[in-house]
N, CA, C and O atoms as CSV, one atom per row, in Angstrom:
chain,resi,resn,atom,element,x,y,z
A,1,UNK,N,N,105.238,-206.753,-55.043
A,1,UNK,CA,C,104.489,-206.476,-56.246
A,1,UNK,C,C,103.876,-205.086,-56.161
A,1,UNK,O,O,103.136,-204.581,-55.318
A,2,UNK,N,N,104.337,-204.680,-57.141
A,2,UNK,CA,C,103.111,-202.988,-57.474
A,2,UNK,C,C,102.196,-203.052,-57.826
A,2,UNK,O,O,102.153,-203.857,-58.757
A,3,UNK,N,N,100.945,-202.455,-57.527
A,3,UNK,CA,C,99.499,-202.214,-58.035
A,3,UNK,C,C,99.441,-200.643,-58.177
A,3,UNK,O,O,99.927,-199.832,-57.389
A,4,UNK,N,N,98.890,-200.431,-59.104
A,4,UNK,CA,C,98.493,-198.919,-60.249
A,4,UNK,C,C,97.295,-199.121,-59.344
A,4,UNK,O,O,97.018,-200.315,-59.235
A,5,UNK,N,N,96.477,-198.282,-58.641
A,5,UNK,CA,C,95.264,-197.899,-58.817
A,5,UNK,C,C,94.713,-196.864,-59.863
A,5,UNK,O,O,95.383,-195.853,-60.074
A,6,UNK,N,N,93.983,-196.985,-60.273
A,6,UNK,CA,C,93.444,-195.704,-60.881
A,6,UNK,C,C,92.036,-195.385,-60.790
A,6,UNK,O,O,91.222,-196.055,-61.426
A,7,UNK,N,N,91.671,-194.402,-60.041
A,7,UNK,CA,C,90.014,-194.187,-59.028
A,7,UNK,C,C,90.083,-192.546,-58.873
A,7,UNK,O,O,91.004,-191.801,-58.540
A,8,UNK,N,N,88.760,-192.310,-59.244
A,8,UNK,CA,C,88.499,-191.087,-59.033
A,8,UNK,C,C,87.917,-190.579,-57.931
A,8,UNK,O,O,87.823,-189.385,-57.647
A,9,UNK,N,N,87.384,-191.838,-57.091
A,9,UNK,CA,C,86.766,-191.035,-56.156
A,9,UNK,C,C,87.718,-191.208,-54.918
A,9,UNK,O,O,88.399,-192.224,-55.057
A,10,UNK,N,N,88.025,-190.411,-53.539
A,10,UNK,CA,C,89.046,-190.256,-53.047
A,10,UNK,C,C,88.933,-191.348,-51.788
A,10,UNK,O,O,89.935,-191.935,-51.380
A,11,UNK,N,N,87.617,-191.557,-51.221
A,11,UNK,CA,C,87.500,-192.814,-50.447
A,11,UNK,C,C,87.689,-194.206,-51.095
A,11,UNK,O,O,88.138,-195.129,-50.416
A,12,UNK,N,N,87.456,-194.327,-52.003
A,12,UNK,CA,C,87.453,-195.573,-53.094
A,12,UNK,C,C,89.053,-195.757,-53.252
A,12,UNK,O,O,89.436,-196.926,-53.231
A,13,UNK,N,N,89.991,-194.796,-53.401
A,13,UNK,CA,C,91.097,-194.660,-53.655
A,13,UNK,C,C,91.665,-194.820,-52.447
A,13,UNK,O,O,92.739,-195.400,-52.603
A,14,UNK,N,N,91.426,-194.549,-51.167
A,14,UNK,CA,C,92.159,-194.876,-49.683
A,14,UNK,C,C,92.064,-195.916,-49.492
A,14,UNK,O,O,93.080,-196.579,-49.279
A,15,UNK,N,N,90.772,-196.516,-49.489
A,15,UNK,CA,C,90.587,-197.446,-49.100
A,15,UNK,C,C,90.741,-199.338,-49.930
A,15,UNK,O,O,90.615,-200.445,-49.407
A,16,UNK,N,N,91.077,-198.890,-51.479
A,16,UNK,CA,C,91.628,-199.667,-51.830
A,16,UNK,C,C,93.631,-199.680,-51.345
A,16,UNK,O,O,94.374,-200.508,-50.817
A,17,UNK,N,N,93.778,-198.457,-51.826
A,17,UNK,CA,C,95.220,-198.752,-51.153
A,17,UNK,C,C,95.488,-198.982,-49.664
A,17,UNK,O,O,96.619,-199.176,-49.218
A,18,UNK,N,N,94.268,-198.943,-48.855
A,18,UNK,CA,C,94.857,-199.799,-47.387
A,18,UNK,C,C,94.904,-201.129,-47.809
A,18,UNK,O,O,95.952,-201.763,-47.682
A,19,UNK,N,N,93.854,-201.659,-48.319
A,19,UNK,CA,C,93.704,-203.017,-48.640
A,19,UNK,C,C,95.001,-203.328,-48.967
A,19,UNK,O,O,95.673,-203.941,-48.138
A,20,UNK,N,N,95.543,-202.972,-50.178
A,20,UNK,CA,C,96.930,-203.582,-51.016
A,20,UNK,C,C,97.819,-203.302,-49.888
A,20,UNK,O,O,98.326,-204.247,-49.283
A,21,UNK,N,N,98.106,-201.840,-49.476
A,21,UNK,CA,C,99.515,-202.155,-48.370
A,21,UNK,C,C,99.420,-203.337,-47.696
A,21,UNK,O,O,100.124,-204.338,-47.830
A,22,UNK,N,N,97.963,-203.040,-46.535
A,22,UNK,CA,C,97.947,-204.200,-45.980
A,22,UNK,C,C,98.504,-205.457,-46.253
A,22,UNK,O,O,99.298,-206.103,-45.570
A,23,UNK,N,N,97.851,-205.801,-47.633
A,23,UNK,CA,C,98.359,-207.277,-48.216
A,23,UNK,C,C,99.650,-207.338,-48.925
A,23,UNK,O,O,100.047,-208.196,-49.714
A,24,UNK,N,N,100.333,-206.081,-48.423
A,24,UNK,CA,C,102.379,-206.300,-48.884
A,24,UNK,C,C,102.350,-205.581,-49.933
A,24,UNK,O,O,103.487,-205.238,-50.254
A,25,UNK,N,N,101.248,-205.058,-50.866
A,25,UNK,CA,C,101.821,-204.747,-52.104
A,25,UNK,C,C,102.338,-203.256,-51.735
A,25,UNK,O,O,102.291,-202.655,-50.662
A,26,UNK,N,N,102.875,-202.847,-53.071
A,26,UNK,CA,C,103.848,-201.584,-53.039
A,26,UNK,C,C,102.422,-200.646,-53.900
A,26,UNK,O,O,101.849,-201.356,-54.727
A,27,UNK,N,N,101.901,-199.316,-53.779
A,27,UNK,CA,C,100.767,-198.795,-54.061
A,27,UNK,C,C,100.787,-197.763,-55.115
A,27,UNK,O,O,101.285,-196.769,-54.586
A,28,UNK,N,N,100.517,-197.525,-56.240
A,28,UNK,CA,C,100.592,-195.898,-56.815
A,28,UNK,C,C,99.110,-195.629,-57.004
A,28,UNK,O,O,98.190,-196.393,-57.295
A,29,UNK,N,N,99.137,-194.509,-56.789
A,29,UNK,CA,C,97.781,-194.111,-57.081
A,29,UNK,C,C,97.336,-193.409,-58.290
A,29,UNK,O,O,98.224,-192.564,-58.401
A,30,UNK,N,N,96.680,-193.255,-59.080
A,30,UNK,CA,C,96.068,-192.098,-59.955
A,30,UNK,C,C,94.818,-191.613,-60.122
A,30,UNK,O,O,94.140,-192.589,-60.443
A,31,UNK,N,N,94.070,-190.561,-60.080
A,31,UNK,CA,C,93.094,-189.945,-59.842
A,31,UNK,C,C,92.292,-189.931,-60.901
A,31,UNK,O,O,91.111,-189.708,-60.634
A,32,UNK,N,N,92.616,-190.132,-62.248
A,32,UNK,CA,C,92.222,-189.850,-63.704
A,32,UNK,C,C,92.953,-190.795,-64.686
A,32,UNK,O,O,94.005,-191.419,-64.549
A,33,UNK,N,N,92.175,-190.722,-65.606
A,33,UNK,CA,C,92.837,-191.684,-66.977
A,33,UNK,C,C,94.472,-191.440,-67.353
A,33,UNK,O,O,95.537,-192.056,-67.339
A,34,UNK,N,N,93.904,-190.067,-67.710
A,34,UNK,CA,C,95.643,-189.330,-67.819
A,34,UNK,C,C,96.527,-190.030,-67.085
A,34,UNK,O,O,97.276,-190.932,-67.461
A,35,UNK,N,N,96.346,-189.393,-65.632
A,35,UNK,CA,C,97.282,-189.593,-65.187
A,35,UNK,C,C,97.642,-191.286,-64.620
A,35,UNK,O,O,98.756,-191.619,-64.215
A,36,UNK,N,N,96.493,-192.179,-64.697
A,36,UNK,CA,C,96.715,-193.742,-64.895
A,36,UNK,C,C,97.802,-194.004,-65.488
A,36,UNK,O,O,98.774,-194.478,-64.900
A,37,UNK,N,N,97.770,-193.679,-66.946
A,37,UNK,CA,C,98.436,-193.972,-68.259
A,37,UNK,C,C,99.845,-193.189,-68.142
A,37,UNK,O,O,100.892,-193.609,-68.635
A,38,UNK,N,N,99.717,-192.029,-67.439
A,38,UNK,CA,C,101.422,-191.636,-67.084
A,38,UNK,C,C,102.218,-192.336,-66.028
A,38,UNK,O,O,103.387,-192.703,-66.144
A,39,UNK,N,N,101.399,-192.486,-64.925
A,39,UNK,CA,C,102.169,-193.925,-63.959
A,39,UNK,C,C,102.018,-195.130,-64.506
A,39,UNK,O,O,102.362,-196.012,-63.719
A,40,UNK,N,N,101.674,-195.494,-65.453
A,40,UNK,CA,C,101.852,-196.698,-65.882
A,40,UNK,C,C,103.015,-196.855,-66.784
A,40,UNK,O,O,103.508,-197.936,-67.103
A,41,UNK,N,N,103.482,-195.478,-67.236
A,41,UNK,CA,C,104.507,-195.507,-68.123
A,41,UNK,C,C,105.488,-195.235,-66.971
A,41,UNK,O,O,106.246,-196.198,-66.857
A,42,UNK,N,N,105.704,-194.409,-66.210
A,42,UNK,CA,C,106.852,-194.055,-65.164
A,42,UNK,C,C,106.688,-195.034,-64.366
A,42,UNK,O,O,107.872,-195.309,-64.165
A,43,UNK,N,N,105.917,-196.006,-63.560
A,43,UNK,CA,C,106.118,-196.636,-62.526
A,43,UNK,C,C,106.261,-198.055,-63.449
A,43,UNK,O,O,107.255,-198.542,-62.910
A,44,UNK,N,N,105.956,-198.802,-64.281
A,44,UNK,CA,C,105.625,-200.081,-64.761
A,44,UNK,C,C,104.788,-200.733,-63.105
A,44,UNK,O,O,105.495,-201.399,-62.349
A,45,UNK,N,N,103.511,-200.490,-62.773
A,45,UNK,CA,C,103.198,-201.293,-61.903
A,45,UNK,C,C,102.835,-203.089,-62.887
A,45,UNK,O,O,102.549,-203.322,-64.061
A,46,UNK,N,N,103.037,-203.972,-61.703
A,46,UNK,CA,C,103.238,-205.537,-61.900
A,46,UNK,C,C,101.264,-205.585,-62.323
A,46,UNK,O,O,100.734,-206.444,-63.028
A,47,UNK,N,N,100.652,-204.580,-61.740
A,47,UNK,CA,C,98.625,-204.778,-62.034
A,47,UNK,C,C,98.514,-203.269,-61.951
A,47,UNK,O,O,99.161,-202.338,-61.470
A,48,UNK,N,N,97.282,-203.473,-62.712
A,48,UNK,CA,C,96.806,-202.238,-62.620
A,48,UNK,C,C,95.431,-202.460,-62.404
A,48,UNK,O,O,94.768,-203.124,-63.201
A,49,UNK,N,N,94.832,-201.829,-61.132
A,49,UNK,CA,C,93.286,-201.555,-61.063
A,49,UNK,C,C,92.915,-200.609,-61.447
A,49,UNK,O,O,93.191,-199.519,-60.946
A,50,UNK,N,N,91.836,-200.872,-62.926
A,50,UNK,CA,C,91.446,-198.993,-63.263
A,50,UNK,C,C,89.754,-198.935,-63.301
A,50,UNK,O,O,88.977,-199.806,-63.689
A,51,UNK,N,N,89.508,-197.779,-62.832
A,51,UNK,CA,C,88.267,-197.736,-62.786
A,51,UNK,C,C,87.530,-197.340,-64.107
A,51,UNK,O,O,88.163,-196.471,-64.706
A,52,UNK,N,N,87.026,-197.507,-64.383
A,52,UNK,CA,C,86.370,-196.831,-66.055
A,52,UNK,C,C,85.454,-195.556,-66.539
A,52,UNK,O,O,85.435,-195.107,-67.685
A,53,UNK,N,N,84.606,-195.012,-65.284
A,53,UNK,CA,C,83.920,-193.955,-65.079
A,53,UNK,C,C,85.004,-192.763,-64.519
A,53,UNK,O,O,85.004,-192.201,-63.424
A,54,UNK,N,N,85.968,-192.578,-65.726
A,54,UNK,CA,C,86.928,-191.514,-64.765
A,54,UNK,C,C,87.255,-189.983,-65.966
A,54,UNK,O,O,87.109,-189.996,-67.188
A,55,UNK,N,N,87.598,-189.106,-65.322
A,55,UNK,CA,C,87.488,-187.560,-65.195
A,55,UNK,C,C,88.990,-187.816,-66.638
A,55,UNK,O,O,89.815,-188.728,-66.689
A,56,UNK,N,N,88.827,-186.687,-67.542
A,56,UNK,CA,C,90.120,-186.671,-68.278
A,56,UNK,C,C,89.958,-187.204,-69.623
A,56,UNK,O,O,89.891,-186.719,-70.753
A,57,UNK,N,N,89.891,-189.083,-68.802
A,57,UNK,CA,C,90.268,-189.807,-70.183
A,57,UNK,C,C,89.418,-190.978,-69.199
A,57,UNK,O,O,89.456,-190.994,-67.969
A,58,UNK,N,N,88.733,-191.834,-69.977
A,58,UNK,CA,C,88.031,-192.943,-69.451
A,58,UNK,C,C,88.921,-193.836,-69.476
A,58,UNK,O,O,89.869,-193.839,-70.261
A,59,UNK,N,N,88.662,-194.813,-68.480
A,59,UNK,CA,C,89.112,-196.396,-68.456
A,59,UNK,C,C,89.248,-196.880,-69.814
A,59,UNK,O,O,90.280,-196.980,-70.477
A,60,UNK,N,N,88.173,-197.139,-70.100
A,60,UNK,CA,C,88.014,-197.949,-72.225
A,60,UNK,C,C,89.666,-197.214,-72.262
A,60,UNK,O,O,90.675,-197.872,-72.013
A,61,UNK,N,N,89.680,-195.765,-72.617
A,61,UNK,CA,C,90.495,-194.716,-73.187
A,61,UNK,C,C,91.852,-195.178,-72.754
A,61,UNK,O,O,92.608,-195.889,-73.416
A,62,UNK,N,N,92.006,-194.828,-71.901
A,62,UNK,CA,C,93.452,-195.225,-70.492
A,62,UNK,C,C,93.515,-196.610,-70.899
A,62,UNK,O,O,94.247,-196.781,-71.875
A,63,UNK,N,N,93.095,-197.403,-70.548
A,63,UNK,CA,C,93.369,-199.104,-70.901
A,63,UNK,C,C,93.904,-199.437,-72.608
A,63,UNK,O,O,94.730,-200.290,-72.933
A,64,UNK,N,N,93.284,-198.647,-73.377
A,64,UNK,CA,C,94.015,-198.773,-74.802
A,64,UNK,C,C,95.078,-197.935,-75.513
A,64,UNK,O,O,95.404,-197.891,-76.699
A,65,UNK,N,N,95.678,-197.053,-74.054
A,65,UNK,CA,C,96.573,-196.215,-74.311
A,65,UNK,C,C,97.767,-196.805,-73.581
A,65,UNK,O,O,98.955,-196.631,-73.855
A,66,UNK,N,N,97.295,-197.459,-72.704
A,66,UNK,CA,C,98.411,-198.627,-72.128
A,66,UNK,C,C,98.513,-199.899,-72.814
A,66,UNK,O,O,99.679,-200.241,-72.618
A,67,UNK,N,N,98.030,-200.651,-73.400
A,67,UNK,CA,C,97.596,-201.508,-74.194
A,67,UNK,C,C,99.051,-201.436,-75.476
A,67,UNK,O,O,99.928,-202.253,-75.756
A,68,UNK,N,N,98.733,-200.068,-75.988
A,68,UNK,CA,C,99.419,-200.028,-77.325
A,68,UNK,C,C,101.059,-199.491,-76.995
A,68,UNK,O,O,101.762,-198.973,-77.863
A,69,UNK,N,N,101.429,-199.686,-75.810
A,69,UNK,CA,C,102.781,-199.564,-75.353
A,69,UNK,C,C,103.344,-200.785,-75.349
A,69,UNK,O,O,102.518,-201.630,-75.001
A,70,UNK,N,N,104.401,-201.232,-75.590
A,70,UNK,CA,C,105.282,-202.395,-75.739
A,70,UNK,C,C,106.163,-202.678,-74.590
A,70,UNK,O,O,106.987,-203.586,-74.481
A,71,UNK,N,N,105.880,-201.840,-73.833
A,71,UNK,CA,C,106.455,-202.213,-72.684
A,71,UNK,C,C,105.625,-202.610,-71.356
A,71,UNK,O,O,106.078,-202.908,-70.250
A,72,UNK,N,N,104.681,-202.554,-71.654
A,72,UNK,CA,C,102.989,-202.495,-70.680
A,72,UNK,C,C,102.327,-203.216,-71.116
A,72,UNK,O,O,101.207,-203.185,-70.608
A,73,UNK,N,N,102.491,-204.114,-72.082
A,73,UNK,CA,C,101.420,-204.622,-73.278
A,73,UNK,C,C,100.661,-205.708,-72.299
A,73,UNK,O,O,99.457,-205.894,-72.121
A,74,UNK,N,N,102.205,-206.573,-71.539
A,74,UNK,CA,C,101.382,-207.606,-70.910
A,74,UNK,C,C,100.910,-207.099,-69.470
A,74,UNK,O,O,100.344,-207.942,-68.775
A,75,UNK,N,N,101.077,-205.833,-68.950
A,75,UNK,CA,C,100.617,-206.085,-67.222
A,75,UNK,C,C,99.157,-206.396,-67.259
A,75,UNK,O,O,98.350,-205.998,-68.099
A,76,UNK,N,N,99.010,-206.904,-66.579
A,76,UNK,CA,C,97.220,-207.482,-66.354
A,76,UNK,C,C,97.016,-205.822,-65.988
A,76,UNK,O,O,97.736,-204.905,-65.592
A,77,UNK,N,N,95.778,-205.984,-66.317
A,77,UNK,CA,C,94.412,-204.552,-65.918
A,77,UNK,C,C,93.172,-205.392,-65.449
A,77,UNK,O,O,92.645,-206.265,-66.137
A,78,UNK,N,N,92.873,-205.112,-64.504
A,78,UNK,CA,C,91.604,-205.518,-63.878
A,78,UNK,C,C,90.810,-204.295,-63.946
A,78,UNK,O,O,91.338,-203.355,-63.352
A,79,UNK,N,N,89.537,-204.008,-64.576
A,79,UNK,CA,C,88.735,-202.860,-64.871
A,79,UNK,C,C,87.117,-203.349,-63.759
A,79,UNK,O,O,86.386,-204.331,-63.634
A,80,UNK,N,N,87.243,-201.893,-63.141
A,80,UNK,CA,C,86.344,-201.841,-62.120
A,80,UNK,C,C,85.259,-201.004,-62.315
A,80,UNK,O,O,85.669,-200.064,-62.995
A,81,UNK,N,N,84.187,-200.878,-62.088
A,81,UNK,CA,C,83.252,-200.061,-62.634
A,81,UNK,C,C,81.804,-200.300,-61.630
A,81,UNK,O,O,81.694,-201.347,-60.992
A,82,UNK,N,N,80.956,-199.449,-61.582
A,82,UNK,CA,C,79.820,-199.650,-61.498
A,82,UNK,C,C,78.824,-199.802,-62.549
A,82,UNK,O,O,77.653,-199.743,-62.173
A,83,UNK,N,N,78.992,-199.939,-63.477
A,83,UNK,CA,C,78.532,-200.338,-64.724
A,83,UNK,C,C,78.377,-201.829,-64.827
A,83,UNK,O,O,79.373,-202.551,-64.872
A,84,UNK,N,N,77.215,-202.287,-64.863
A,84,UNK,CA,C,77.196,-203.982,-64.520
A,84,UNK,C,C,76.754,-204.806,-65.899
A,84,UNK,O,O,76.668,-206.034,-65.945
A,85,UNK,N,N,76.548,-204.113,-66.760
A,85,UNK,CA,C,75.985,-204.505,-67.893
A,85,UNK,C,C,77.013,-205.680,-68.523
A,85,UNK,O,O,78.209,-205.670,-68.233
A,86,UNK,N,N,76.425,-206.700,-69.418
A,86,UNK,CA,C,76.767,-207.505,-70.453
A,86,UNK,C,C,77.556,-206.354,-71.557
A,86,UNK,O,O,78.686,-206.647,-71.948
A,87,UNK,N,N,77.233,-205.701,-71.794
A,87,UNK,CA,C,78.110,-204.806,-72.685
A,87,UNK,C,C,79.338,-204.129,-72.569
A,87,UNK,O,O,80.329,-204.000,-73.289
A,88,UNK,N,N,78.923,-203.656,-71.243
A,88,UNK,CA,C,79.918,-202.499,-69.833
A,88,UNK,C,C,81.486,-203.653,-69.971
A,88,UNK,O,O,82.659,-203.423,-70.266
A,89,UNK,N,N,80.607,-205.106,-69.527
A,89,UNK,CA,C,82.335,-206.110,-69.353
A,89,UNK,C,C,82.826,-206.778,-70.996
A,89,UNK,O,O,83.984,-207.115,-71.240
A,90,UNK,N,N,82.176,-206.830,-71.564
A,90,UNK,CA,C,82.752,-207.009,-72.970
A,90,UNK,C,C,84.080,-205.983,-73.621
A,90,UNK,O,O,85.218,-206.149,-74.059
A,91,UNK,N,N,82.829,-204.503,-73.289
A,91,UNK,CA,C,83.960,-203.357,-73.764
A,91,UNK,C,C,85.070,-203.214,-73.007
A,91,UNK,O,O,86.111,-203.016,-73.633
A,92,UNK,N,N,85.144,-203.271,-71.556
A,92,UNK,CA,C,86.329,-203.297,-70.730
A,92,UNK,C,C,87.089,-204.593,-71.420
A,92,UNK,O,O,88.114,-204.162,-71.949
A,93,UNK,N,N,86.983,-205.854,-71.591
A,93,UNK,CA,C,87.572,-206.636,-72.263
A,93,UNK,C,C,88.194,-206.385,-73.401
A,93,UNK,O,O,89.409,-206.226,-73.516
A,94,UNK,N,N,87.330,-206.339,-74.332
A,94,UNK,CA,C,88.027,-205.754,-75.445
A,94,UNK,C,C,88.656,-204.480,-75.580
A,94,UNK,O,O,89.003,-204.272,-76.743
A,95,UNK,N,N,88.871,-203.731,-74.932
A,95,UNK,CA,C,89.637,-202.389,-74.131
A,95,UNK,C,C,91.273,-202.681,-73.650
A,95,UNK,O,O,92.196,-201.945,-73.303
A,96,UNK,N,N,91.096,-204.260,-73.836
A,96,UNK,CA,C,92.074,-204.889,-73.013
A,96,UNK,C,C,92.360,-205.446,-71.949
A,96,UNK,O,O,93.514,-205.860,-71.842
A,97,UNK,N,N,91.372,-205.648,-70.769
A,97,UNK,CA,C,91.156,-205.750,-69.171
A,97,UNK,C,C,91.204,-207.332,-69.184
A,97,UNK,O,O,90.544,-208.076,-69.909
A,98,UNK,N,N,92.070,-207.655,-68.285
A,98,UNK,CA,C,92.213,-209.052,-68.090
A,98,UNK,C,C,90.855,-209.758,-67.275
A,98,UNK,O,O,90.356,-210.882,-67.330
A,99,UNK,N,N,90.589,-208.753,-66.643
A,99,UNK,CA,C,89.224,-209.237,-65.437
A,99,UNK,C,C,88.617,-207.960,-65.462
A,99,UNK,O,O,89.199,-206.921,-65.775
A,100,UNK,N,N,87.527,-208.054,-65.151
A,100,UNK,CA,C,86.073,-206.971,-64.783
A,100,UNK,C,C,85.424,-207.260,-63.498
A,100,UNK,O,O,85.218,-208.406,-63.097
A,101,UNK,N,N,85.059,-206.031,-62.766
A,101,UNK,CA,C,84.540,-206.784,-61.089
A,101,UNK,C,C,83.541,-205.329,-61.129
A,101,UNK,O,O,84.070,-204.300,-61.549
A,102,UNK,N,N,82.640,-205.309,-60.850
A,102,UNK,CA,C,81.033,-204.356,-60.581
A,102,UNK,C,C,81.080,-204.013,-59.358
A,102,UNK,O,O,80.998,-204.816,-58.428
A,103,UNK,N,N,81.253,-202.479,-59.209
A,103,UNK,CA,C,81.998,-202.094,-57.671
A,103,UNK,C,C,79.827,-202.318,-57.029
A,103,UNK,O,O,79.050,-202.530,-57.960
A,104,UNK,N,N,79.384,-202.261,-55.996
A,104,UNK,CA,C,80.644,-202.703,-54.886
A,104,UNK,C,C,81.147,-203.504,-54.813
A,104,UNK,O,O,80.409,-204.475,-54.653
A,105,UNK,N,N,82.506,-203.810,-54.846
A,105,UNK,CA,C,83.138,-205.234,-54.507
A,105,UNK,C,C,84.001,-205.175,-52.995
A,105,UNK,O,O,84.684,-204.357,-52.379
A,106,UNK,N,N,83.564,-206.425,-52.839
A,106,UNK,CA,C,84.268,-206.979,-51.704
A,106,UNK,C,C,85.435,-206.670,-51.619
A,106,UNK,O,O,85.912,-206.680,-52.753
A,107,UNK,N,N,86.405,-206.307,-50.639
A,107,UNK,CA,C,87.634,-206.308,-50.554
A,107,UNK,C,C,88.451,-207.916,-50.931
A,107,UNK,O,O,89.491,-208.040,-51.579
A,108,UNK,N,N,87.847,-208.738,-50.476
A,108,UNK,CA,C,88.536,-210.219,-50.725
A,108,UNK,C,C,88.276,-210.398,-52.291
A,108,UNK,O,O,89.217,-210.953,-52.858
A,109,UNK,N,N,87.179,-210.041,-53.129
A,109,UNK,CA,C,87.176,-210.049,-54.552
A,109,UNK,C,C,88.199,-209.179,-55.180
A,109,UNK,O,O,88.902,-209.772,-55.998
A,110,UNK,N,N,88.412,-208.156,-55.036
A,110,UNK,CA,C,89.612,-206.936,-55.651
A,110,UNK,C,C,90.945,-208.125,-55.472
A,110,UNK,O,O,91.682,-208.466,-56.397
A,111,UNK,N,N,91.025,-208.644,-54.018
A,111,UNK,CA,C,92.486,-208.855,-53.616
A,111,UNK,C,C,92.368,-210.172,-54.623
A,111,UNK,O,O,93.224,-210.090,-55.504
A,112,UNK,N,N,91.493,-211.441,-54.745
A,112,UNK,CA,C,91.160,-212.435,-55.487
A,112,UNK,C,C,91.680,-212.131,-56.671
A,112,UNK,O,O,92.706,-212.715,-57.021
A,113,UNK,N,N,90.961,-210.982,-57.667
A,113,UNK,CA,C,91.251,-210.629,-58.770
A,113,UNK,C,C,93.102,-210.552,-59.309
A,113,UNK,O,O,93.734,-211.170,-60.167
A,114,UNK,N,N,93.482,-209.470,-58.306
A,114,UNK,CA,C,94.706,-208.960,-58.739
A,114,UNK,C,C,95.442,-210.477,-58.677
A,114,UNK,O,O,96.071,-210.824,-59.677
A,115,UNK,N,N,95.366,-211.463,-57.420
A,115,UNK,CA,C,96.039,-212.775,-57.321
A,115,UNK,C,C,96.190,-213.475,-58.655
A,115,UNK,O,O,97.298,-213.851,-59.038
A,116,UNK,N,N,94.752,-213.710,-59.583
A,116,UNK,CA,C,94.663,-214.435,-60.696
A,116,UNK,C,C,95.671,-213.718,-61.610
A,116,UNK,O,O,96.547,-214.300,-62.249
A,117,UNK,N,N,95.460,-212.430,-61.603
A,117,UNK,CA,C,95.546,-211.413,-62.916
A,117,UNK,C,C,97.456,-212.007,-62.828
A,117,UNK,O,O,98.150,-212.276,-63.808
A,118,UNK,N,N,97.896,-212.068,-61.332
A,118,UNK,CA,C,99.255,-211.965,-61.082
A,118,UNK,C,C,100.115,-213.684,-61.734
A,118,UNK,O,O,101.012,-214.046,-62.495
A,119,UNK,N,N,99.259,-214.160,-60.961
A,119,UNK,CA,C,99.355,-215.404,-61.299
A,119,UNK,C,C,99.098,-216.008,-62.977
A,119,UNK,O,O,99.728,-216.970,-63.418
A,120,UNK,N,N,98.036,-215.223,-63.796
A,120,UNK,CA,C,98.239,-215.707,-65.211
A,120,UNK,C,C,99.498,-214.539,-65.968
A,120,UNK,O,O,99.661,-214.534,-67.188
A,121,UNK,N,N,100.015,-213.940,-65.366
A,121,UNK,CA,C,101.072,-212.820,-66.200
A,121,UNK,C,C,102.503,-213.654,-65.420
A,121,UNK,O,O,103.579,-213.666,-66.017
A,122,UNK,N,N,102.403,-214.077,-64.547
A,122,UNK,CA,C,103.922,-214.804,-64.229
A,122,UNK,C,C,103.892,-216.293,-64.891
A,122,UNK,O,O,104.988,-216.853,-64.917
A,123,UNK,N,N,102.663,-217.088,-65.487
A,123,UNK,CA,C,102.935,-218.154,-66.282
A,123,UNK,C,C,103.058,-217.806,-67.672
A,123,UNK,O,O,103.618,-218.695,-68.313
A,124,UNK,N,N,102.720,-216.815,-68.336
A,124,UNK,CA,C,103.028,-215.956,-69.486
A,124,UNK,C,C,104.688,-216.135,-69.773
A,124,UNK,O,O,105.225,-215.520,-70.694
């Protein structure tokens, strides 16, 4: 399985993709919204983790620019943020985000997440 990261900050970004190799998955990275939304069109990753506080084009932004592609429509997006608000996970929702997680998160919560996200897009 492929996972999209998309993280701006560069430890946040290593260290989620040790996690995923570790756990078998295949990794792309992106640094910015932009460029989220261009590996999401060139790679089709199976999830995408995007962060929402990002440089370019925001998460909200990036998530409804993948969203309105027909070929991406269904990959799960799990939207990550330090933004913890009742509002913060609504808008990531309605943005399109299958799940919302309030960094810091646990490494076993990220890996939890993507499992569900994987698991409700293969009974789809």
């Amino acid at each position: 399985m492929k996972v999209l990261i998309v993280e701006d900050n560069p430890d946040t970004r290593e260290i989620w993709s040790t996690i995923f190799t570790v756990s078998g998955y295949e990794v792309v990275l992106a640094e910015n919204g932009l460029e989220g939304v261009e590996a999401a069109q060139a790679q089709h990753p199976d999830v995408i983790v995007m962060d929402y506080s990002l440089p370019l084009l925001d998460g909200w932004q990036a998530t409804r620019r993948i969203r309105s592609q027909p070929a991406l429509r269904m990959v799960p997006i799990i939207g990550v943020t330090a933004h913890g608000r009742v509002a913060d996970r609504q808008s990531a929702l309605e943005a399109g985000c299958n799940d919302y997680l309030t960094k810091p998160c646990e490494p076993r919560d990220i890996l939890a997440a993507v499992a569900r996200a994987l698991g409700s897009a293969e009974r789809s």
